[in-house]
C-alpha positions, 0 to 999 in steps of 0.5 A: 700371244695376248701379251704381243706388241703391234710390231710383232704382229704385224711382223709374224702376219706380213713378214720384214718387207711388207710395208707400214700401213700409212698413219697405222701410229695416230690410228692406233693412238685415236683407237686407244684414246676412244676406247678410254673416253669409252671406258670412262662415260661408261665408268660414270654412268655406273658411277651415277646409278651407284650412287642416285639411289632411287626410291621405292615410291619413285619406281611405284610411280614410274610403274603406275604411269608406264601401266597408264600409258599401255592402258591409253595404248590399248585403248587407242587401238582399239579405237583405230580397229572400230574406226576401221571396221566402220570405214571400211565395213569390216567385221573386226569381232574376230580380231578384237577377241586375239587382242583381249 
């Protein structure tokens, strides 16, 4: 069945008197040309990484700035709990222990 056309499935499902679906030719042929620039960006994509080889001092850097980044996170959050037990005179010892 893989190897069917669309008029012998259609025929098999609705039979000799159902009706072509209107414009069922531009749809499938729209449907078939996305599919291709699809498959083709995907094909560069690949291509591009293949061939853009990056360094290992490249990815120690990214490595070390991501690691800075969550560090500033993890400070900035614990910022805002102090900033909120202050304002709203919380007691927030519990919740800075679940997140060390």
């Amino acid at each position: 069945m893989h190897n069917d056309s669309i008029e012998t499935l259609l025929l098999r499902h609705y039979g000799h008197t159902a009706p072509t679906p209107p414009a069922l030719e531009q749809r499938l042929i729209a449907s078939v040309h996305t599919q291709a620039a699809e498959l083709r960006q995907q094909q560069h994509i690949a291509n591009r990484i293949r061939n853009n080889r990056i360094s290992r001092r490249r990815v120690i850097g990214l490595v070390a700035l991501s690691s800075a980044g969550l560090g500033l996170l993890s400070v900035g959050l614990e910022s805002l709990q102090t900033l909120e037990a202050n304002l709203l005179g919380r007691d927030v010892s519990q919740t800075r222990s679940a997140f060390s």
